[in-house]
C-alpha positions in Angstrom: 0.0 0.0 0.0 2.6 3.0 -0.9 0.3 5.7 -0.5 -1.1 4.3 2.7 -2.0 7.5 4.5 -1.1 10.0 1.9 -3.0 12.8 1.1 -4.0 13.5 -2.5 -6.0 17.1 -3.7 -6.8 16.6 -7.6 -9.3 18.4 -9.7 -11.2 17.7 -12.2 -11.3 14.2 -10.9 -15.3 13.5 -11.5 -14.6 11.5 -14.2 -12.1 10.6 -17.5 -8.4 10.6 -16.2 -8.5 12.5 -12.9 -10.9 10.0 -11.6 -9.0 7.1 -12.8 -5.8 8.1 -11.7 -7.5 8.7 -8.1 -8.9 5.3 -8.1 -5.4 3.7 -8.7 -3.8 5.7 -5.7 -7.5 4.8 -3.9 -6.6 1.2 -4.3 -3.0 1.7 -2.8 -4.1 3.3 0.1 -4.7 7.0 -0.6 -6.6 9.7 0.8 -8.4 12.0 -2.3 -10.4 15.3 -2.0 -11.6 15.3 -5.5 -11.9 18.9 -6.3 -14.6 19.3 -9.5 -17.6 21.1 -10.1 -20.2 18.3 -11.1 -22.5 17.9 -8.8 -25.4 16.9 -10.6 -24.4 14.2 -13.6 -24.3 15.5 -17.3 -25.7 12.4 -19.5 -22.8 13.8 -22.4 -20.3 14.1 -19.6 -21.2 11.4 -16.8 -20.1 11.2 -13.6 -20.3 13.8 -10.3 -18.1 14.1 -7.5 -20.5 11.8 -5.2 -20.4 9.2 -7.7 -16.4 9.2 -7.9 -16.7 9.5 -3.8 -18.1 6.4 -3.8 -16.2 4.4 -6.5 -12.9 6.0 -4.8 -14.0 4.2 -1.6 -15.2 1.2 -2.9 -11.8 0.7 -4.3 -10.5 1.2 -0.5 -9.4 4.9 -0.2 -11.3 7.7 1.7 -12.6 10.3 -0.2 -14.1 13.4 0.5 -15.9 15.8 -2.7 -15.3 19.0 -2.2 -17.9 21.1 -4.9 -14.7 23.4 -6.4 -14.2 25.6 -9.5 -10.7 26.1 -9.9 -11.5 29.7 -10.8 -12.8 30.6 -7.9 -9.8 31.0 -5.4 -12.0 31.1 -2.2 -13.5 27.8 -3.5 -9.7 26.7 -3.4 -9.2 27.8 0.0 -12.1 26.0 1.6 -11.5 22.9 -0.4 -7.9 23.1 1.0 -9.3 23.5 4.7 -11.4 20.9 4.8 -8.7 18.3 3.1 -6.6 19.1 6.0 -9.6 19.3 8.2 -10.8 15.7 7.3 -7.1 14.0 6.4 -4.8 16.1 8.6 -2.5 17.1 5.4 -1.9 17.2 2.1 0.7 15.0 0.2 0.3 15.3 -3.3 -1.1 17.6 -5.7 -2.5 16.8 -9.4 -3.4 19.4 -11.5 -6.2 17.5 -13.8 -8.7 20.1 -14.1 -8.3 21.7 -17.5 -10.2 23.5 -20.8 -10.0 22.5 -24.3 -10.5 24.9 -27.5 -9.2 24.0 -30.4 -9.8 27.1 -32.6 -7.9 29.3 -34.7 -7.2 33.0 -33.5 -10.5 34.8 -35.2 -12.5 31.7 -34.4 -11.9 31.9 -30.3 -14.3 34.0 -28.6 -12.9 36.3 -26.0 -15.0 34.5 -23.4 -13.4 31.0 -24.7 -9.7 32.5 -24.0 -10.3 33.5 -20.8 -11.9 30.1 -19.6 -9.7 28.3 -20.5 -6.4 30.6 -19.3 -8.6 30.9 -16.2 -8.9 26.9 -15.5 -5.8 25.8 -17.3 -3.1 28.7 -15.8 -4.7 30.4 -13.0 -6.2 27.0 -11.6 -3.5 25.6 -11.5 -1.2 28.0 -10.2 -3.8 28.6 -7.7 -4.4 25.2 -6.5 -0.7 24.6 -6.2 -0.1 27.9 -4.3 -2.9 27.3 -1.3 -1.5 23.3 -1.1 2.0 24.7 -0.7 2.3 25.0 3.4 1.2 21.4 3.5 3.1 19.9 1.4 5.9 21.2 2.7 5.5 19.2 5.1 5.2 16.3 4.1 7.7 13.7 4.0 8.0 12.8 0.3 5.7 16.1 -1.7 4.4 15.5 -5.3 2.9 18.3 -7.9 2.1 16.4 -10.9 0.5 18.6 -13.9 -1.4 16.7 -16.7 0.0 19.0 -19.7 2.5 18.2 -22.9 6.4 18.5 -23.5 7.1 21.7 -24.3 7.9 21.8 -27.9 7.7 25.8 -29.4 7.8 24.4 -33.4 5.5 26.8 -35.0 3.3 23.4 -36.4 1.7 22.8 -32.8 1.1 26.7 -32.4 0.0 27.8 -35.7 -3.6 25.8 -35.0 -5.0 26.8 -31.9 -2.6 29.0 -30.3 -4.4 29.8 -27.5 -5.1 26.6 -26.5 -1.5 25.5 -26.8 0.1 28.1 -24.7 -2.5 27.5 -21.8 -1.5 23.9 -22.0 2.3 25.2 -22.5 2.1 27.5 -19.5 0.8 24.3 -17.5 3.7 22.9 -18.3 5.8 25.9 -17.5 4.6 26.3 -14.2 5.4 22.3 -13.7 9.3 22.8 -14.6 9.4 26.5 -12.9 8.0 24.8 -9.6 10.6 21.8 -9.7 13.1 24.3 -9.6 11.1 26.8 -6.7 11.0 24.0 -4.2 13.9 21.7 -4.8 15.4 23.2 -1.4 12.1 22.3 0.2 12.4 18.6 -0.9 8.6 18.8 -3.1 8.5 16.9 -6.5 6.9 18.5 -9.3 6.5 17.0 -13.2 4.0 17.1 -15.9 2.5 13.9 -17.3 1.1 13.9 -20.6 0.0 11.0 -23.2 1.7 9.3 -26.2 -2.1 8.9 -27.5 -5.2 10.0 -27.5 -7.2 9.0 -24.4 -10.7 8.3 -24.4 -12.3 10.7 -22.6 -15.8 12.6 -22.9 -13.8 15.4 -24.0 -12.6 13.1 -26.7 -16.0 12.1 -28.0 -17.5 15.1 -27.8 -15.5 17.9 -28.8 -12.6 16.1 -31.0 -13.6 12.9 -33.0 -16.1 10.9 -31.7 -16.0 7.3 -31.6 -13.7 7.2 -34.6 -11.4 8.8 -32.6 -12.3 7.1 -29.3 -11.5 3.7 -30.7 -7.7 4.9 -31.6 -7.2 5.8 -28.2 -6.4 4.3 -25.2 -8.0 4.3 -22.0 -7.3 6.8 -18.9 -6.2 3.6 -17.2 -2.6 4.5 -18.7 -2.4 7.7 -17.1 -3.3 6.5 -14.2 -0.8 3.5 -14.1 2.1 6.2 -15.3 0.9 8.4 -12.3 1.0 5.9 -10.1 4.5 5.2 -10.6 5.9 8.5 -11.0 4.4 9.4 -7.1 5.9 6.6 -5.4 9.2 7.9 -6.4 11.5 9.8 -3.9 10.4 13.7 -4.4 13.9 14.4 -4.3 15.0 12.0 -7.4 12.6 12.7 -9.2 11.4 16.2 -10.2 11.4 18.9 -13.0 10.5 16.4 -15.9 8.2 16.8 -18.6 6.5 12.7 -19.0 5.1 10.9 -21.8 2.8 7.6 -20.1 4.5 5.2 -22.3 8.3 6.4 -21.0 7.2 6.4 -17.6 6.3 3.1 -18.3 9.1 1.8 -20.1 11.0 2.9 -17.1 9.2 -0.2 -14.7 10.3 -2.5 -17.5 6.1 -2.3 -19.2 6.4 -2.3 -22.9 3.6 -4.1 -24.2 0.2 -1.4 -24.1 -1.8 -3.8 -25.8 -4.4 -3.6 -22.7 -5.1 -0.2 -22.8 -6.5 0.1 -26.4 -9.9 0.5 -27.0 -9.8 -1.4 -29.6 -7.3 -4.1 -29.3 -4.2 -4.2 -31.7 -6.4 -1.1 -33.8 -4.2 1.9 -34.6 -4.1 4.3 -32.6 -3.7 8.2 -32.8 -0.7 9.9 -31.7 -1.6 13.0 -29.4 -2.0 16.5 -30.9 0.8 18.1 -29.1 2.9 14.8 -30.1 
């Protein structure tokens, strides 16, 4: 059980790949305040924070949902309090929660940009910032940040260019933290995946089942998370991941179980 104990604040862990990677460190033993707005299921979307509550426990964690829209900082602060309230602490932090537009310049509404700077950067930097006192205190502190390598070849810009730098800043803040706290002994990296992942998000807004059966599942994510936060915070810090590295590293090279479609093709991620 190597999170036996530990602490874990993620948002956007409802459902897709925050849930899943809560579930894994549920089923080792973790504590999770899932952080997400859903309280009342969206057939398109599925899933609330009750509903991931109770699968989270069922898989042997303790969980506690915590109604939280990452732009909204006193929302952050109260989530915050009550995980320490409830769990004494906070271990880990994952910055899941995140907004997608894929749109060209004159195509992204002005409201569009600022959600998803607003969920994707100031989230995150937000979440991180009111976690900070506890985790440094704890003995073995992880930030993990679900956002790509940074790569500034014009081809993954030119598209949606205000989506990319939201996800790019993500990532910024990932490396710039590793760097910030390595004197205080607390982890922090970015995850992202080699393929698509099948997701709501997915289906919905990118390529609908054609695209969800090239992808894998979140299952991967979760797996590559769950080795990545066992690690010793002070070993292991400042990197940009791909699932399949991460993976490689434990000596796992065959993904054949996380296809959708098993042995299909899949599709390599946009930002890949």
């Amino acid at each position: 059980m190597p999170f036996n104990n530990k602490t874990v604040f993620i948002t956007g862990a409802s459902r897709g790949i925050g849930k899943a990677i809560a579930l894994k460190l549920a089923s080792a033993g973790a504590n999770i305040l899932i952080a997400a707005k859903s309280t009342e299921e969206d057939p398109r979307l599925g899933g609330t924070i009750y509903s991931a509550a109770a699968e989270i426990e069922a898989a042997g964690g303790r969980a506690l949902a915590v109604q939280t829209d990452v732009r909204n900082e006193e929302q952050i602060v109260s989530a915050v309090a009550r995980a320490v309230e409830k769990f004494g602490g906070i271990d880990i932090v994952i910055n899941n929660a995140s907004a997608i537009q894929l749109t060209p310049t004159e195509q992204t509404e002005t409201k569009r940009f600022d959600l998803i700077h607003a969920i994707n950067v100031r989230g995150t930097f937000l979440v991180t910032k009111h976690c900070l006192p506890y985790l440094k205190k704890s003995t073995s502190a992880h930030i993990l940040t679900l956002s790509p390598p940074l790569n500034l070849d014009p081809k993954w810009l030119g598209p949606h260019v205000a989506y990319t730098i939201s996800k790019y800043n993500m990532s910024m803040l990932a490396i710039g933290w590793a760097e910030e706290f390595k004197e205080q002994g607390i982890a922090s990296n970015a995850l992202w995946p080699k393929t698509t992942i099948a997701t709501a998000a997915v289906k919905n807004l990118l390529g609908g089942d054609w695209l969800i059966n090239r992808s894998r599942t979140v299952d991967i994510l979760a797996d590559a998370a769950f080795y990545i936060l066992q690690k010793p915070a002070a070993e292991c810090t400042g990197h940009t991941f791909i699932d399949e590295e991460v993976l490689a590293a434990e000596g796992i090279t065959n993904y054949d179980k996380y296809s959708v479609v098993p042995g299909g093709e899949l599709q390599t991620d946009l930002f890949l």
